[in-house]
C-alpha positions in Angstrom: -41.2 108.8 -38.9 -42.2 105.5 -39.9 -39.2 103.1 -40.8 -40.5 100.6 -44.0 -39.7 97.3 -43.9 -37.4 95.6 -47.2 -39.2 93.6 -49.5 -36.6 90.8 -48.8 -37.2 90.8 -45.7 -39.8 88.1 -44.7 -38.1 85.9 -47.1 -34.8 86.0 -44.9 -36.6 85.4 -42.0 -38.2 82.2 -43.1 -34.8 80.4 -44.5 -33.2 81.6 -41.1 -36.1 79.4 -39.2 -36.2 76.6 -42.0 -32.3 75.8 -41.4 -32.8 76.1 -37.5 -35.1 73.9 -37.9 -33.1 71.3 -40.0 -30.4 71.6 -37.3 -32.4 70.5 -34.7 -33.3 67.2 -36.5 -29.7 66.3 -37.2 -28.5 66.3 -33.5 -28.3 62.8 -31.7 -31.9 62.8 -30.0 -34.2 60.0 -32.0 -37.4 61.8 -33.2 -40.4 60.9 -31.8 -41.8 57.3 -32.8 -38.0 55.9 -33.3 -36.2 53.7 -30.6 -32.1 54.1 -29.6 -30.4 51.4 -30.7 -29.6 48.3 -27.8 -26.6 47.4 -26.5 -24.9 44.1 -28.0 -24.6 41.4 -24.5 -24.4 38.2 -23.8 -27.1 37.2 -20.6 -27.3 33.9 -18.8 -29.9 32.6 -16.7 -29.0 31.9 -13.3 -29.5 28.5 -12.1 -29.6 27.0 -8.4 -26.1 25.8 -8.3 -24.0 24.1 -5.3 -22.0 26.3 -2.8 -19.3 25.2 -0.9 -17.3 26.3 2.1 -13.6 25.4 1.6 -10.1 26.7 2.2 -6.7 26.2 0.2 -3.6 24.5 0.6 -0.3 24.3 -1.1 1.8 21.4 -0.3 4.3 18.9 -2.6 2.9 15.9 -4.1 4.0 12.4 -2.4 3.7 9.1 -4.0 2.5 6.5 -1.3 5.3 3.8 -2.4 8.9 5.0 -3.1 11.8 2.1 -3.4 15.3 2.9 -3.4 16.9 0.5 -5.4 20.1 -0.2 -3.6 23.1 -3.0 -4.2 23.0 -5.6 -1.0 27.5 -6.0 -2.1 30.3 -4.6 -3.8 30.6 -4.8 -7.7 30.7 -3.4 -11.1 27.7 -2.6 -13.7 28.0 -5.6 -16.0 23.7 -4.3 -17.5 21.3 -2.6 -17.2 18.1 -4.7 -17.8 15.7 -1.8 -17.7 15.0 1.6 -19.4 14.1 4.9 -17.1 10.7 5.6 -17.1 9.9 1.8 -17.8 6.9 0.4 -15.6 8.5 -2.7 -13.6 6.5 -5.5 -11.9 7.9 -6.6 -8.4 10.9 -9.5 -9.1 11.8 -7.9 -12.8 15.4 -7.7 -13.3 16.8 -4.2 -13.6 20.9 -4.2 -12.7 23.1 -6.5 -12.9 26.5 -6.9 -11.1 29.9 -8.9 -11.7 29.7 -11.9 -9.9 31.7 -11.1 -6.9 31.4 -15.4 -6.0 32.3 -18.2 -8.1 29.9 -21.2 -9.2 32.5 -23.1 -8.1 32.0 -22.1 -3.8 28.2 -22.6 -5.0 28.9 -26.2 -6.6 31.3 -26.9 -3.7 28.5 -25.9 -0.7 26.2 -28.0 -2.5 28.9 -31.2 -2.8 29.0 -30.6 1.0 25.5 -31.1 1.6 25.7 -33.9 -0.1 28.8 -35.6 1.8 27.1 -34.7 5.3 23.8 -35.6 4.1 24.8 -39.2 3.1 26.7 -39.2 7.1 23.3 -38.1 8.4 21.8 -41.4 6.4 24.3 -43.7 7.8 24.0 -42.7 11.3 20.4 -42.9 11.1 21.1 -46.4 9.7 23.2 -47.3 12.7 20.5 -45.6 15.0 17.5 -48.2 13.2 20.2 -51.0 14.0 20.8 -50.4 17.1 16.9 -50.0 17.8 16.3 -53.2 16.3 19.1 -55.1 18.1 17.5 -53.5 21.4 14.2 -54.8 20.2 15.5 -58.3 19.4 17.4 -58.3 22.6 14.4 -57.2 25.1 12.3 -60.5 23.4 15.1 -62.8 23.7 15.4 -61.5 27.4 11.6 -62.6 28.0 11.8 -65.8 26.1 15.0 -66.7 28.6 13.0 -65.7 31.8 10.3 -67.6 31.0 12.8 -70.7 30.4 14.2 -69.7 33.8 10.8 -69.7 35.3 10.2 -73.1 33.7 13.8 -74.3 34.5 12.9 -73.1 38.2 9.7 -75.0 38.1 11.7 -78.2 37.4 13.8 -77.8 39.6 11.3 -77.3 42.8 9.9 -80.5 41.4 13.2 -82.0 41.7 13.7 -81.0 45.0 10.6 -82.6 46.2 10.6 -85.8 44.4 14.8 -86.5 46.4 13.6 -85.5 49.5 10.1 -87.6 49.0 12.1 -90.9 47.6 14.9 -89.7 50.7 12.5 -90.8 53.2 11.3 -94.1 51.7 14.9 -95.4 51.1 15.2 -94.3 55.4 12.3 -96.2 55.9 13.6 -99.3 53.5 10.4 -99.2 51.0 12.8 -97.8 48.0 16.0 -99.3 47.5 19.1 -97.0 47.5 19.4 -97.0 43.7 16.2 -95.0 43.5 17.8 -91.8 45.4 20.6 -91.8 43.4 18.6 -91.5 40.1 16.4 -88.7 42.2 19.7 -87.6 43.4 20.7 -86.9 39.4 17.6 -85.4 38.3 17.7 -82.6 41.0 21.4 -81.9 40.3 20.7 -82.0 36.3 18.1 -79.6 36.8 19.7 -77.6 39.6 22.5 -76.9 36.6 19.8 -76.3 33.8 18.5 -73.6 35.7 21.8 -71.7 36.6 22.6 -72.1 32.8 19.3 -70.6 32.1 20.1 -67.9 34.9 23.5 -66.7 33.1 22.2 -66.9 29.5 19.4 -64.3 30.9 21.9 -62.1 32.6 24.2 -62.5 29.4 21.1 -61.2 27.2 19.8 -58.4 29.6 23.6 -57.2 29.7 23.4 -57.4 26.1 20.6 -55.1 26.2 22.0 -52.3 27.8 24.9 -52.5 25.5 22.8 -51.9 22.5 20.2 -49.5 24.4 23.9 -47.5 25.3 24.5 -48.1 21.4 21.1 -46.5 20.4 22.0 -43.4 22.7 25.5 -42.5 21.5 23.1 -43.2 17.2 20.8 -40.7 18.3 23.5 -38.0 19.5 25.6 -38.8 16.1 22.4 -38.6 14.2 21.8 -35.5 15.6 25.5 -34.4 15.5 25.1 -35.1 11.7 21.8 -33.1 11.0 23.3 -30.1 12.4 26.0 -30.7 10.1 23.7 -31.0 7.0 21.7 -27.9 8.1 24.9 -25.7 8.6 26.2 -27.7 5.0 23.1 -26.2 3.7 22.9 -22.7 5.5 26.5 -22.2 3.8 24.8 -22.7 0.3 22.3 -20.7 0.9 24.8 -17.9 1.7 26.9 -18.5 -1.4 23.5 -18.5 -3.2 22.6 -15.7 -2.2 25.7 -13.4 -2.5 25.2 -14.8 -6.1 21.7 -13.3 -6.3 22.6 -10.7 -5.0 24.6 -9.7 -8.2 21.2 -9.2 -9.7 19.2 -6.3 -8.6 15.5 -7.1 -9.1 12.5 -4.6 -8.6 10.8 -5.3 -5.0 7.9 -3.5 -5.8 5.8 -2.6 -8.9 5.9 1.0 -10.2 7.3 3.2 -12.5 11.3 3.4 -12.3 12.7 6.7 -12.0 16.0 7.6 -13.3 18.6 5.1 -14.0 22.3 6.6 -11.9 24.4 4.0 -12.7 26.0 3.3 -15.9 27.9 -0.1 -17.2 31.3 -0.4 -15.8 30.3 1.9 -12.3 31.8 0.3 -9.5 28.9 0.7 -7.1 28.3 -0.7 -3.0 25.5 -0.7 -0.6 25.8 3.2 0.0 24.7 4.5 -3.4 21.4 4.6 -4.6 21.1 3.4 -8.3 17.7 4.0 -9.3 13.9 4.8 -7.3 11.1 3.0 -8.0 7.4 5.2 -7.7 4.3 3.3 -7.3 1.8 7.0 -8.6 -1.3 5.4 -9.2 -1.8 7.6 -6.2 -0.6 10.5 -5.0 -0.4 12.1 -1.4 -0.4 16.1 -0.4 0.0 17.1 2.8 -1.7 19.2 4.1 -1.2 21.7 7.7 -4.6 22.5 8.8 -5.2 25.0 11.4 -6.2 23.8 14.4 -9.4 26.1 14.7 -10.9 23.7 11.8 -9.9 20.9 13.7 -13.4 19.8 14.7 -14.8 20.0 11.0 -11.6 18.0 9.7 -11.9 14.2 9.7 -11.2 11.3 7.1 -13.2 11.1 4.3 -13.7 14.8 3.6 -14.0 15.8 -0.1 -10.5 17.7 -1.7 -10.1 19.1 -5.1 -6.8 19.5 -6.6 -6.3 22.5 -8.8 -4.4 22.1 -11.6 -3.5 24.4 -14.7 -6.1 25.3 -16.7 -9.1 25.5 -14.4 -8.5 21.9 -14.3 -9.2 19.7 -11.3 -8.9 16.3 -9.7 -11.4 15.0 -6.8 -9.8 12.9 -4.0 -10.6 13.2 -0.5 -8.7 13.3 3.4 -7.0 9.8 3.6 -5.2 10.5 7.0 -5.6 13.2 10.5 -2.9 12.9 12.6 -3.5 12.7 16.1 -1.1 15.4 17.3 -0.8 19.2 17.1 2.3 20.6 15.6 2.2 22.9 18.4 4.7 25.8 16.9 2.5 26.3 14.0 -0.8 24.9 15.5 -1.8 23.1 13.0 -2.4 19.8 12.2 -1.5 17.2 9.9 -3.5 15.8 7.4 -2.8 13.5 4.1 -5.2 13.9 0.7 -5.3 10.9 -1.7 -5.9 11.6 -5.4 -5.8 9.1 -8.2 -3.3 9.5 -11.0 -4.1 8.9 -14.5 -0.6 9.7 -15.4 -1.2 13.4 -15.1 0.3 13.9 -11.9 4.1 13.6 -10.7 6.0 12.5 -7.7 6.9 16.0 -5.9 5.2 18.2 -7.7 3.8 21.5 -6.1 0.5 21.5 -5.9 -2.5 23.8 -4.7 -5.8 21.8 -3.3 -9.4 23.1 -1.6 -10.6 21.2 1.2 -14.4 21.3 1.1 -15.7 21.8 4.4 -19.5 22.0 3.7 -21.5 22.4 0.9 -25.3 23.8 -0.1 -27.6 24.8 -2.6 -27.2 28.3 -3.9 -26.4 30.8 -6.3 -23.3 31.5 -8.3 -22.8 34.0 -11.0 -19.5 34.5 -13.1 -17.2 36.9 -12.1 -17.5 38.6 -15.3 -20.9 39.7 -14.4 -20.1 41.6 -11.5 -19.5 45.3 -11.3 -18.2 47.5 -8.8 -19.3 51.5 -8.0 -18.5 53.2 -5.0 -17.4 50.0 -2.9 -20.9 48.1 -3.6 -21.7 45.0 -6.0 -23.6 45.3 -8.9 -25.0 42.9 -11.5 -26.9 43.7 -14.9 -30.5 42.2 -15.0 -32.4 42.2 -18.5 -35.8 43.0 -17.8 -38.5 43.9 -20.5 -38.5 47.7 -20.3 -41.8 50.6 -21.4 -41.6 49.9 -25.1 -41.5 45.7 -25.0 -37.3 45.8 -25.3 -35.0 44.4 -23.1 -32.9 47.0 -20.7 -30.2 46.8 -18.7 -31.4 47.4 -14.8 -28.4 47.6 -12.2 -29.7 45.8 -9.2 -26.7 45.4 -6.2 -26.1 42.1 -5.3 -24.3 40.6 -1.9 -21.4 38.6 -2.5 -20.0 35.5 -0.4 -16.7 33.3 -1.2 -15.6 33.0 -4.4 -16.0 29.8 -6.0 -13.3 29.0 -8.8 -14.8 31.5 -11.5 -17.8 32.2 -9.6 -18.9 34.3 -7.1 -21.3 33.2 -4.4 -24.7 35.4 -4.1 -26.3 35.5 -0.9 -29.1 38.2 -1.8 -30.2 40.7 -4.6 -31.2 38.0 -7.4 -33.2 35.1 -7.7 -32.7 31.9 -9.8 -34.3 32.2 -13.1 -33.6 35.8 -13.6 -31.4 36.3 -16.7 -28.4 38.7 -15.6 -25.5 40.2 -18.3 -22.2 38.2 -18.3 -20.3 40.0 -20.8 -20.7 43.7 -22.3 -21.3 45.4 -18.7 -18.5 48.1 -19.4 -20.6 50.0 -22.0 -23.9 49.7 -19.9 -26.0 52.1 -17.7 -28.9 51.4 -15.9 -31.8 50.6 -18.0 -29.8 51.0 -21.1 -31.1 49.2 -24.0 -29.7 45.9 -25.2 -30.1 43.4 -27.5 -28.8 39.7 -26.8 -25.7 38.6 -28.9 -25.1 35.1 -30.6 
């Protein structure tokens, strides 16, 4: 028996394959012709950069000059000349103190000096006298033996002519009057020169008198400077106990915070205020001793501040010795302050041990599957747009916000930094602003 087929029957059968067929082109694959949309990144090139070997520290800021401003005496707070915070130059004023001595002890040191000052000018008066009468003495005393000589000369002569006119009266040539006259010359000239004689012993004694005199001048004189310099060490102590009274600034800096107040009582023992040279700062630094042979003066250090911030300075000092409980040694970094920086503030640093040329990619760029390194690199794909292709990547040290790459990409290839969560590999993209 044959079975006829409706009349509707065909017509059914088309609209069933017309809306299959309408379904189809409403699911998510394109049709053919049309291109998926990209996704939105942001690439960057990567450039040859400079790679560095370095390790970090922690360690408190140091400033190289720290005063503690403490009182030499006793006394009370009569001012403070100074402001905390201020910047002093070495000598300014910043406390002063009651006078703990009177002007008076001053004025009266100084009288003294005076008194044993004008002593000191008389016995060095009496010393140029004496001197002089020494010197007047020693020509007198060759001016006499030289009228002695001449006195002794006459008196040879005297001699000769009585004995010479003795023998011609003996012989009756002279008559006896003549050796009488001869007999007066020789005894007039026998008593010239023993007058002579004592006046030159009377002038040499003289001498040694006033040479005595010059000795005991010279001890007074110098009996009398030591007075004037002990007159005048005693004003210089008064003096200074009067300075003292005023504490002044012995080094230029920045003065820290001001403990005393007016009316303290204050004495050697307390410390009143600090003053901070920080126009450069110290860290120190406890390297191991396994970098020992790499460390040495001069070496480059970067301070890391807040804010990705740093400051360059550089090892200032290697200590010759091992601690040798932590094996390690000490070494100082300099850095110059611009006003930034603080006496004992913690700080981290990054000694740079070596550096190179290489390549660095942000760490935003990096991806991690299964253990291994990835980056994104946009290449030109098939159809002339830019994909996505995952290449791995090996990584070194991280540098700051970079990581070193030792192999996988090349510098000039052009690798996704942000936008890698919502990638694939080869996945479309297009380049954001």
């Amino acid at each position: 028996m044959v079975k006829l087929k409706s009349p509707h029957s065909g017509w059914l059968l088309g609209v069933t394959l017309l809306l299959s067929a309408i379904a189809t082109g409403c699911g998510s694959s394109p049709l053919r012709g049309e291109q998926a949309p990209g996704v939105p990144v942001t690439v960057q090139a990567v450039e040859s950069d400079t790679l560095e070997d370095s390790s970090e520290f922690v360690g408190t800021l140091e400033a190289q000059n720290r005063v503690e401003l403490q009182p030499r005496i006793e006394g009370r707070v009569l001012q403070i000349l100074v402001r905390s915070g201020d910047r002093v130059e070495t000598g300014t004023p910043v406390i002063q103190l009651e006078p703990t001595k009177n002007q008076a002890e001053v004025s009266a040191a100084v009288a003294n000096v005076t008194a044993r000052q004008a002593s000191f000018n008389n016995a060095r008066a009496e010393l140029n006298a004496a001197r002089a009468e020494v010197a007047r003495l020693e020509a007198q005393v060759l001016q006499q033996e030289a009228e002695v000589q001449r006195r002794q000369a006459e008196l040879n002569l005297a001699k000769v002519n009585y004995e010479r006119t003795q023998g011609l009266v003996e012989q009756d040539v002279l008559p006896r009057q003549e050796l009488d006259n001869k007999r007066r010359d020789l005894d007039t000239a026998q008593a010239s020169y023993e007058s002579n004689q004592q006046a030159l012993a009377a002038t040499r004694n003289a001498k040694r008198v006033a040479e005595e005199r010059v000795e005991a001048a010279r001890a007074n004189l110098d009996r009398e400077n030591a007075a004037v310099a002990q007159a005048e060490a005693q004003v210089d102590v008064v003096s200074q106990d009067l300075e003292f009274n005023r504490i002044l600034a012995p080094i230029s800096g920045v003065l820290g915070d001001v403990r005393a107040e007016v009316g303290d009582i204050v004495d050697s023992n307390d410390v009143l205020a600090t003053i901070i040279q920080n126009n450069a700062l110290e860290l120190r630094l406890s390297v191991p001793v396994e970098r020992s042979e790499e460390l040495r003066v001069g070496l480059p250090v970067e301070l890391l501040l807040a804010g990705d911030r740093t400051i360059r300075g550089q090892i200032s000092f290697v200590s010759p010795e091992v601690d040798r409980e932590a094996q390690a040694i000490l070494a100082k970094a300099t850095f110059p302050n611009d006003g930034i920086l603080r006496d004992g503030q913690f700080a981290r640093a990054r000694v740079i041990w070596d550096s190179e040329a290489g390549i660095l990619v942000p760490t935003t760029a990096i991806s991690r599957i299964g253990g291994q390194t990835f980056v994104f690199v946009a290449e030109t794909g098939e159809d002339q747009g830019l994909v996505a292709k995952q290449r791995p990547v090996e990584l070194g040290a991280i540098q700051g916000q970079q990581y070193q790459v030792l192999s996988g990409i090349e510098a000039g290839e052009e690798i996704v930094t942000e936008g890698i969560l919502k990638l694939s590999d080869g996945a479309p993209i297009t380049i954001g602003d």
